[in-house]
C-alpha positions in Angstrom: -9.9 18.8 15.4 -7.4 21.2 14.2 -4.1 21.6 16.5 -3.2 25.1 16.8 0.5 25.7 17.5 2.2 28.7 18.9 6.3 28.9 17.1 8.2 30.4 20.2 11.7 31.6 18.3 11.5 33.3 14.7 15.3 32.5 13.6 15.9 30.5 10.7 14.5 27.1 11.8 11.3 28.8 13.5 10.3 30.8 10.5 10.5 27.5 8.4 8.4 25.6 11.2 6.0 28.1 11.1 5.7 28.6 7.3 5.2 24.7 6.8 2.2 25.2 9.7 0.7 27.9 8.5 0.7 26.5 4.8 1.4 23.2 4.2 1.0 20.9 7.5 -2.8 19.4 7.7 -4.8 19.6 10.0 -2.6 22.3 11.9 -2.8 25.7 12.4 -0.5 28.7 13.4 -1.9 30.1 16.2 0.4 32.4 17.2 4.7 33.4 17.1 7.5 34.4 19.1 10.9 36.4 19.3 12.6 38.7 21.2 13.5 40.2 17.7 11.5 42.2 15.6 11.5 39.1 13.2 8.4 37.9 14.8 6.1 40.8 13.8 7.7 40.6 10.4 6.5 37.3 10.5 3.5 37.4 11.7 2.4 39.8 9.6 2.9 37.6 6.4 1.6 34.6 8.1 -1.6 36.9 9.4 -1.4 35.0 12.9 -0.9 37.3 16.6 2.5 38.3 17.6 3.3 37.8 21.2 5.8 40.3 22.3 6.8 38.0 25.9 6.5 33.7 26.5 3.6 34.5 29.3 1.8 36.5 26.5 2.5 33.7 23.5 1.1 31.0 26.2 -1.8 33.0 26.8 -3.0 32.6 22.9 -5.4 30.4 22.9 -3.6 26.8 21.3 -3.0 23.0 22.1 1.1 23.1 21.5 4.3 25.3 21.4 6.7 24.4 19.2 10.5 25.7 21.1 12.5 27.1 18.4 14.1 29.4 21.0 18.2 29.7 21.4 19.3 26.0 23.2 20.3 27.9 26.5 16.2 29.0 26.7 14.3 25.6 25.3 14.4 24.1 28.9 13.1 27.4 30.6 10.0 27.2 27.8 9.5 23.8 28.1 8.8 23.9 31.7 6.6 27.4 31.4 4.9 25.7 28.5 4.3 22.6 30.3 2.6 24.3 33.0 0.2 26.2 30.6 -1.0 22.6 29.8 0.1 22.5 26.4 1.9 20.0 24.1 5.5 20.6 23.5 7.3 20.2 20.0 11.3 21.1 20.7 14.3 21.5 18.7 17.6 20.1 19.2 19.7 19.9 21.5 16.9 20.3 24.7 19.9 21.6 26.5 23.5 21.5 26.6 23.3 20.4 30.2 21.8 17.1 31.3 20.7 18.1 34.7 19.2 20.9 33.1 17.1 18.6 30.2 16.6 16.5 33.2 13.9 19.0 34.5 12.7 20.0 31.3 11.4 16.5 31.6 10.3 16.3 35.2 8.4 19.3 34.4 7.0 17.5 31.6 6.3 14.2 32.7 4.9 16.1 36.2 2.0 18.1 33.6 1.3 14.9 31.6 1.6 16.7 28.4 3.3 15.6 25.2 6.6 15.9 24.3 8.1 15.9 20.6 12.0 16.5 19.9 12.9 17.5 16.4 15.2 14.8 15.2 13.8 15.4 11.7 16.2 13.2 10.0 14.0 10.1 11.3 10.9 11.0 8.9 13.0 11.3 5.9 12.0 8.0 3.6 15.4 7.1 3.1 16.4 7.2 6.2 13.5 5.7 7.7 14.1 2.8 4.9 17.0 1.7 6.5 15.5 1.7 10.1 12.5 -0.1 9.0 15.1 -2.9 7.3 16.4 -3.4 10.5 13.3 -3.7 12.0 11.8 -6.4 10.3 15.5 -8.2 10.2 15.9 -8.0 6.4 19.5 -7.5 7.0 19.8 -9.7 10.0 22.0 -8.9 12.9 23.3 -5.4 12.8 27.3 -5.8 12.6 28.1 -2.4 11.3 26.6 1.3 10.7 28.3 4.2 8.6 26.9 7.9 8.6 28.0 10.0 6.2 27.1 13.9 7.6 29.5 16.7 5.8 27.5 20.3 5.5 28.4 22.6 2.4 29.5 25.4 4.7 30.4 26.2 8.1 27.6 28.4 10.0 28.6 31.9 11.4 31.6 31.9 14.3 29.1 33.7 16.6 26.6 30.5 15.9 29.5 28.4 16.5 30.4 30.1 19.9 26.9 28.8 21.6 26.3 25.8 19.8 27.9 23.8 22.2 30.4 22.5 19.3 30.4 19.7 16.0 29.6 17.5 18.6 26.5 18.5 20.1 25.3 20.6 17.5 25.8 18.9 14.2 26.9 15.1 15.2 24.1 15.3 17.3 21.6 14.5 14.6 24.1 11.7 13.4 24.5 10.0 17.2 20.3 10.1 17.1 19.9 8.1 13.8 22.6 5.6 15.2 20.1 5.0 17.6 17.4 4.8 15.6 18.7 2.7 12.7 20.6 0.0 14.8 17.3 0.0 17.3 20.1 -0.3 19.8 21.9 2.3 22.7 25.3 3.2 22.6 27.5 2.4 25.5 30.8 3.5 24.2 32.0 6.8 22.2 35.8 6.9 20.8 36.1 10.5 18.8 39.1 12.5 16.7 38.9 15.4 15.3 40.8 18.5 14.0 40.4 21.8 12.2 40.8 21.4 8.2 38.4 23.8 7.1 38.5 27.2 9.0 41.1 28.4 11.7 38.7 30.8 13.4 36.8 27.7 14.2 39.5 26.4 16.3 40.0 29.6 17.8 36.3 29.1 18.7 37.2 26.4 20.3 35.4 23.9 18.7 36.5 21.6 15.2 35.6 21.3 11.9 36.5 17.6 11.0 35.5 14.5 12.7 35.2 10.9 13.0 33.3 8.9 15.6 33.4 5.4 16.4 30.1 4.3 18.3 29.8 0.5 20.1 26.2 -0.3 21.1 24.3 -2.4 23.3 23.6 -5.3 20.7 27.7 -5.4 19.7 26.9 -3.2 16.7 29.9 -0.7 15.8 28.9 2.9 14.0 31.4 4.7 12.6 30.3 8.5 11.8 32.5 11.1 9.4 31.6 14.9 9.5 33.4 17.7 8.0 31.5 21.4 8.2 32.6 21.7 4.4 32.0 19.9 1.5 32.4 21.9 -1.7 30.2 19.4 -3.8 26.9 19.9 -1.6 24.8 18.7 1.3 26.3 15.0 1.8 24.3 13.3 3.8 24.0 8.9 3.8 23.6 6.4 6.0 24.3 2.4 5.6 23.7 -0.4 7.8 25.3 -3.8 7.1 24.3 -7.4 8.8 24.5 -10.9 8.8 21.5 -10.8 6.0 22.4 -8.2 3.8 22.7 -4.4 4.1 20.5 -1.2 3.5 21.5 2.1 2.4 20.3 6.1 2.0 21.9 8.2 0.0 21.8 11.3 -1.5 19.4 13.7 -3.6 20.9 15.7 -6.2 19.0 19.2 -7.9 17.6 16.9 -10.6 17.9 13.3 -11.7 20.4 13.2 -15.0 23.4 11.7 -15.8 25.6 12.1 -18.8 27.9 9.4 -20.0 30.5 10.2 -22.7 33.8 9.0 -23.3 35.0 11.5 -21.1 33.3 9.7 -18.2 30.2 10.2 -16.5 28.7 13.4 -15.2 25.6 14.4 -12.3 23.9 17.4 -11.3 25.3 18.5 -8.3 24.0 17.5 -5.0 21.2 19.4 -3.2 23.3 22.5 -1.2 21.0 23.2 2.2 19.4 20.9 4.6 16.0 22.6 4.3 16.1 21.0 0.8 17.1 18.2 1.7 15.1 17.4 4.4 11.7 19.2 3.4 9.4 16.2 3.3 11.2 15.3 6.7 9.8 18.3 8.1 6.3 17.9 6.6 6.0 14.7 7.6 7.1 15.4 11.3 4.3 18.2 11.7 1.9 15.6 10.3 3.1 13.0 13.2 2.6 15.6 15.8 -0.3 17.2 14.7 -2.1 13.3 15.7 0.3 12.9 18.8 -1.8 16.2 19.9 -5.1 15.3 18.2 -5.1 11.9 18.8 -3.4 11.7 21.9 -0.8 8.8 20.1 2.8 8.3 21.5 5.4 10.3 20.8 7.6 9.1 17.5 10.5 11.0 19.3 10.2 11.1 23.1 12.2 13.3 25.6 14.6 10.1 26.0 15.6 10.1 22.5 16.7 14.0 23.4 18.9 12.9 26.1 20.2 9.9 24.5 22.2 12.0 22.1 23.2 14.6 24.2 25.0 12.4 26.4 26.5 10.9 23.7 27.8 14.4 22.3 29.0 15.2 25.7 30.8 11.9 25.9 32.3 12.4 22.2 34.3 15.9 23.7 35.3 13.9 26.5 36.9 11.2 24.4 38.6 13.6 22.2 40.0 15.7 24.6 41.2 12.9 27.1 42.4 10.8 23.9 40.3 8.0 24.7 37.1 5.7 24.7 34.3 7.1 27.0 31.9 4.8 28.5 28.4 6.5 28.1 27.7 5.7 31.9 31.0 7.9 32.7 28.3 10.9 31.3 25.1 10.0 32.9 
């Protein structure tokens, strides 16, 4: 069975999704795209795959799945018109910025009995996924501590900025998901500081640039989580998890693999400088996991939970900066 899949948003991260369907993902197809902008006929046109100029006439190509790649304010509206057409749902982050309003993305979804997919990518990167799977089968014992490295190489646009819903729910968002995932434990408590060190007109935005995040879960575990929107050296992305057994660690992938040693010290290629090269075999791989969630009918690797669970988080980090205090996840929910 091949899975066709209609890309409903042709931005940035819609065009990639639909380029790694259309050429790379097995077993998938691109049935169809998406946009209120003329980018999806300039898309569709390389891809050679229909162009649906409205969502009613993108759900009426015949497919098994959507993939939402829409703005965040219009994934919940597509998810529930997509999961009354029947058809499997792969969405990006965040679902929402509003829990009540990811709460009926999921009623509407659980109501249709179709299959959900969020697009925390960062879980299928090896690495990463090393450092869960350690965990997992204990090889580091009990979980004491977690640290998540997460700087980008350079702030997006202010207008991207202005509806992202801020570092917290935009960018830490990915960071408070593989807390989750690598301690295999929920977070109850979110302590977060933060300032404006890299751009003004990001303040002005009213969001921050810098942060740290101090996460307590379930199990005891404490995560600690440093972002900064610029890092001049690249794309700095690591996480480490350390136990009563030992500890695990991901780190980072640099352009090639060379290092020079002299007496003038050492010296490395720089680090890789945009998340789509970072994370490509990420994004293969989760297209390959939902192509059998759809074909085979298998359980989603990333359910509509695990896109709450971090959105409440997010929401409870801008709560604890601007009140100057821990936030009890429950305060949120």
């Amino acid at each position: 069975m091949t899975v066709g899949i209609v890309v409903l948003g042709t931005g940035r991260i819609g065009k990639m999704h639909a380029e790694l369907i259309a050429r790379q993902v097995p077993g998938a197809q691109l049935a169809g795209v998406f946009d209120v902008t003329d980018s999806a006929a300039e898309l569709g046109a390389e891809l050679a795959c229909p162009v649906a100029t409205s969502l009613d006439d993108a759900l009426a190509i015949e497919a098994d799945a959507v993939a939402i790649c829409t703005s965040t304010d219009t994934h919940v509206d597509a998810m529930v018109a997509a999961a009354g057409a029947g058809r499997a749902i792969f969405c990006e982050k965040p679902l929402s910025l509003d829990l009540a309003q990811v709460d009926r993305g999921l009623a509407a979804v659980e109501a249709a009995g179709v299959s959900l997919q969020i697009g925390f990518n960062r879980r299928f990167d090896p690495s990463h996924k090393a450092v869960a799977d350690a965990v997992a089968h204990r090889a580091v014992g009990d979980v004491h501590l977690c640290n998540i490295t997460s700087r980008d190489p350079g702030p997006p646009p202010i207008s991207y900025i202005e509806g992202s819903g801020g570092i917290f729910c935009d960018m830490t968002i990915h960071d408070f998901d593989m807390a989750r995932y690598v301690t295999r434990s929920e977070i109850v408590e979110v302590y977060a500081t933060g300032a404006v060190r890299v751009d003004p007109a990001i303040g002005e935005a009213g969001d921050i640039d810098t942060a740290v995040v101090v996460l307590t879960h379930e199990n005891g575990a404490i995560t600690t989580i440093d972002n900064s929107r610029k890092a001049v050296y690249g794309y700095d992305q690591r996480v480490e998890v350390f136990g009563s057994e030992g500890m695990a660690s991901s780190g980072n992938f640099h352009d090639f693999n060379a290092r020079i040693a002299t007496s003038g010290g050492f010296t490395a290629p720089p680090l890789q400088h945009f998340f789509i090269e970072r994370y490509t075999r990420s994004y293969l791989d989760q297209w390959k996991a939902f192509v059998e969630v759809v074909r085979d009918d298998a359980p989603s690797p990333v359910t509509g939970a695990d896109g709450r669970a971090p959105l409440l988080v997010g929401l409870a980090a801008w709560k604890s900066l601007r009140e100057g205090r821990p936030v009890q996840c429950a305060e949120i929910a």
